[in-house]
Biotite code that builds the C-alpha atoms (Angstrom):
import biotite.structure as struc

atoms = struc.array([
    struc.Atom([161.464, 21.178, 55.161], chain_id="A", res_id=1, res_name="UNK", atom_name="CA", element="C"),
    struc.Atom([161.178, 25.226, 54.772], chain_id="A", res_id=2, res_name="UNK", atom_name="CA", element="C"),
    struc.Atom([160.745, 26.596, 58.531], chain_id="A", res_id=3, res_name="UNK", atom_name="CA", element="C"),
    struc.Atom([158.537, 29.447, 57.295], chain_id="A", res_id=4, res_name="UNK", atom_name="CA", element="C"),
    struc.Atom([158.434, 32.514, 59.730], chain_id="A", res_id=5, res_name="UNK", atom_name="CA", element="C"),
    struc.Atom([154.831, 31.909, 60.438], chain_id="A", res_id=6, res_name="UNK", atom_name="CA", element="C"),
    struc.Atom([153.512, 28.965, 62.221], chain_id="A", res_id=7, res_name="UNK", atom_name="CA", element="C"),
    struc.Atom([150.067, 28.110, 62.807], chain_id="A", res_id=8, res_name="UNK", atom_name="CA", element="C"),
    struc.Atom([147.743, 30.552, 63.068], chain_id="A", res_id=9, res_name="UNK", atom_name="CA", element="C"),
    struc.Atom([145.483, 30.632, 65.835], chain_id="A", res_id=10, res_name="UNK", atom_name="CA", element="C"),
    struc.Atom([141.594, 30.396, 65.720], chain_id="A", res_id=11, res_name="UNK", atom_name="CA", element="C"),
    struc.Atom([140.434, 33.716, 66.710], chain_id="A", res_id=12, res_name="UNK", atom_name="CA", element="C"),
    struc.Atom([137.009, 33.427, 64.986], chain_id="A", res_id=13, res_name="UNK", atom_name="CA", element="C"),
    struc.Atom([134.221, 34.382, 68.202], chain_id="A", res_id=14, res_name="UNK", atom_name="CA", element="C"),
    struc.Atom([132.918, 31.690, 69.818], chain_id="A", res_id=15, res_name="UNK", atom_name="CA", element="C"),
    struc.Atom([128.970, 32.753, 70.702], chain_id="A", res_id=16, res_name="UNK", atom_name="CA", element="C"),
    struc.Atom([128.781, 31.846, 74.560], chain_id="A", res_id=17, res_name="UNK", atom_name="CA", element="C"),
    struc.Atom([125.082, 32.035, 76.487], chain_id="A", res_id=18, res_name="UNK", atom_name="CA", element="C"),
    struc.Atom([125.695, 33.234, 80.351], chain_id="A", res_id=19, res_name="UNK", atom_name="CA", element="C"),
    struc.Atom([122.536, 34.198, 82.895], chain_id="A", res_id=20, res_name="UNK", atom_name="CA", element="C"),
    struc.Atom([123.515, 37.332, 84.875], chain_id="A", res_id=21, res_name="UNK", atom_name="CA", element="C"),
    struc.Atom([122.029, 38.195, 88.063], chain_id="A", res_id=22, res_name="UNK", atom_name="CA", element="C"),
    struc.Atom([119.156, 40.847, 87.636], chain_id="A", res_id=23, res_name="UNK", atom_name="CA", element="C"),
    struc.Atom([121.376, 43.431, 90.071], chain_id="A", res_id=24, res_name="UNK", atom_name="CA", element="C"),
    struc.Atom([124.136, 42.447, 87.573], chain_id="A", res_id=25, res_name="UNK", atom_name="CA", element="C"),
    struc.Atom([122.471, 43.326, 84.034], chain_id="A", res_id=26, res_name="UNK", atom_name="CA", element="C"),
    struc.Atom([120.597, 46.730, 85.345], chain_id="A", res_id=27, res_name="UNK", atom_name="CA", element="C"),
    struc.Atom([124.767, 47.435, 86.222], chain_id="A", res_id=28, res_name="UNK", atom_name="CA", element="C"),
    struc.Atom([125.700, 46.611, 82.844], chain_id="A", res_id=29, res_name="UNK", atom_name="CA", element="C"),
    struc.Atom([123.205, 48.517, 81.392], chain_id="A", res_id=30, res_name="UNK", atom_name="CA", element="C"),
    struc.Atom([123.698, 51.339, 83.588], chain_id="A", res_id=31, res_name="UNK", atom_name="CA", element="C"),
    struc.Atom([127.530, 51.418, 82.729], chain_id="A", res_id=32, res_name="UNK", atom_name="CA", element="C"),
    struc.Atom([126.348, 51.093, 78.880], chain_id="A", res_id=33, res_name="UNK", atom_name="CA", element="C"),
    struc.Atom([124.475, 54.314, 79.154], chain_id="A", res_id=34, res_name="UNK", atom_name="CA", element="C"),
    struc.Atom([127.265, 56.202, 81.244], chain_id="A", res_id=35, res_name="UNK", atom_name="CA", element="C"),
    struc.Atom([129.778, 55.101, 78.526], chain_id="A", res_id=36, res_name="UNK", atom_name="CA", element="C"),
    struc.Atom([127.001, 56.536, 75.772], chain_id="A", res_id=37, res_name="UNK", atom_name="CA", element="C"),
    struc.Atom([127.386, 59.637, 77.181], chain_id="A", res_id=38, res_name="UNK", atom_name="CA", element="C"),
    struc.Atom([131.002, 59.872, 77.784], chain_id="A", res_id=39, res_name="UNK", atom_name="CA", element="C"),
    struc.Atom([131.934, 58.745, 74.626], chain_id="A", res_id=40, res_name="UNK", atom_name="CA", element="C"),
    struc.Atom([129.099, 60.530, 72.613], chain_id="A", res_id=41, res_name="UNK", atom_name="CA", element="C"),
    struc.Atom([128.079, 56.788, 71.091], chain_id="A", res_id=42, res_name="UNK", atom_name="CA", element="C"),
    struc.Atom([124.868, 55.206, 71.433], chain_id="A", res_id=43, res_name="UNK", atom_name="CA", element="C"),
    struc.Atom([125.090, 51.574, 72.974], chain_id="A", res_id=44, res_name="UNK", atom_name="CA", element="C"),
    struc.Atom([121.996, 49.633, 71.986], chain_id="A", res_id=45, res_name="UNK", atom_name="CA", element="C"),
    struc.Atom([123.130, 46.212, 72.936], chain_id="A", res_id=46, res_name="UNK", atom_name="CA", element="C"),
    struc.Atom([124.823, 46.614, 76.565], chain_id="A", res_id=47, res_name="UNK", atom_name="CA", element="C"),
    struc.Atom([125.722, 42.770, 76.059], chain_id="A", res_id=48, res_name="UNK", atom_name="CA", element="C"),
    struc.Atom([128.386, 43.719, 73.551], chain_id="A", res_id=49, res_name="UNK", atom_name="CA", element="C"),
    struc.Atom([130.468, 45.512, 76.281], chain_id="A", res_id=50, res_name="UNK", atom_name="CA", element="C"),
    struc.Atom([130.842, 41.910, 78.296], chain_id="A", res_id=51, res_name="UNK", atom_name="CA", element="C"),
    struc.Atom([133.568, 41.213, 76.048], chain_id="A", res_id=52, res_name="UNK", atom_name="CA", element="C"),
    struc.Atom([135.902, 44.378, 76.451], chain_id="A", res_id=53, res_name="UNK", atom_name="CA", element="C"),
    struc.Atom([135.407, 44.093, 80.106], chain_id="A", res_id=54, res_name="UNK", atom_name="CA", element="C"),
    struc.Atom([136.077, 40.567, 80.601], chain_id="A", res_id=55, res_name="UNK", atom_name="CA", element="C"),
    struc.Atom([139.420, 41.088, 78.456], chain_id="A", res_id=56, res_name="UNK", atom_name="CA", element="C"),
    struc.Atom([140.017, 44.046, 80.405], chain_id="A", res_id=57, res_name="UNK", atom_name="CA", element="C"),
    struc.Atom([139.850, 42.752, 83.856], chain_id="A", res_id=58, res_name="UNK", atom_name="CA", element="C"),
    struc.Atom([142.134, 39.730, 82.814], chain_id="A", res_id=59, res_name="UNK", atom_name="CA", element="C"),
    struc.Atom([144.335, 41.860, 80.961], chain_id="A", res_id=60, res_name="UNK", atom_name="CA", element="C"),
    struc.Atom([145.128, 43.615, 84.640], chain_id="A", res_id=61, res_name="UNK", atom_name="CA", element="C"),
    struc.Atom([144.662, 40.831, 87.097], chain_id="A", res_id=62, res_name="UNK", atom_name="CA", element="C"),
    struc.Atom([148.097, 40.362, 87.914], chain_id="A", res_id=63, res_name="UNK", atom_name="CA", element="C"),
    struc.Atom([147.826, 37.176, 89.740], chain_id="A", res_id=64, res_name="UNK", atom_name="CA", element="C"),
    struc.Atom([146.085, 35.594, 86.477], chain_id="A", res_id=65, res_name="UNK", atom_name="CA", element="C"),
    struc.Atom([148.827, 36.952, 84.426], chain_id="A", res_id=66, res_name="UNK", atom_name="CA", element="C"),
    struc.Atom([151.834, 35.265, 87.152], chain_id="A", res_id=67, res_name="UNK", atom_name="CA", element="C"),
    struc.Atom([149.955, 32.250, 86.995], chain_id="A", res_id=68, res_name="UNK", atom_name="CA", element="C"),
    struc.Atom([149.697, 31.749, 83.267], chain_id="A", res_id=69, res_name="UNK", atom_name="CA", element="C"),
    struc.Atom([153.462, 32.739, 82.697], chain_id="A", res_id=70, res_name="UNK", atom_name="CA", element="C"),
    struc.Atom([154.336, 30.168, 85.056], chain_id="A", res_id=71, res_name="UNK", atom_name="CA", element="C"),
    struc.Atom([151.655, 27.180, 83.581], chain_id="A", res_id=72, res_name="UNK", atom_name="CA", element="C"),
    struc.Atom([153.673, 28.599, 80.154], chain_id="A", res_id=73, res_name="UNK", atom_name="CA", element="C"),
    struc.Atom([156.841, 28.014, 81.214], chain_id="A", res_id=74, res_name="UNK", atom_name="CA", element="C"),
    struc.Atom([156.766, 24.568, 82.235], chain_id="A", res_id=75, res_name="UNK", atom_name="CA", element="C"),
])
């Protein structure tokens, strides 16, 4: 058999996921979404599309989530 360089390649297609946020919790997100408007000169319509980048974000620096995958990896 031919080991080819690539091997599988993962499903990255979005997966649509439905979530009810606290009301304190969306007039945040929206607030942030218009703060970021005017930082970055962009108009955010849809303050829902930021959930993504921040969730990513916040496990991208949680240290403790990061330890604790390398080590369910390694085993």
């Amino acid at each position: 058999m031919t080991r080819l360089k690539l091997s599988s390649i993962p499903d990255d297609r979005p997966v649509k996921v439905t979530i009810e946020l606290p009301a304190a919790v969306h007039r945040d997100l929206v607030a942030y979404a218009e703060v970021l408007g005017q930082e970055t000169d962009q108009t955010i319509a849809d303050p829902t599309k930021l959930v993504a980048p921040m969730l990513q974000r916040f496990m991208t620096t949680d240290r403790a989530f990061s330890r604790a995958r390398r080590q369910t990896k390694s085993r």
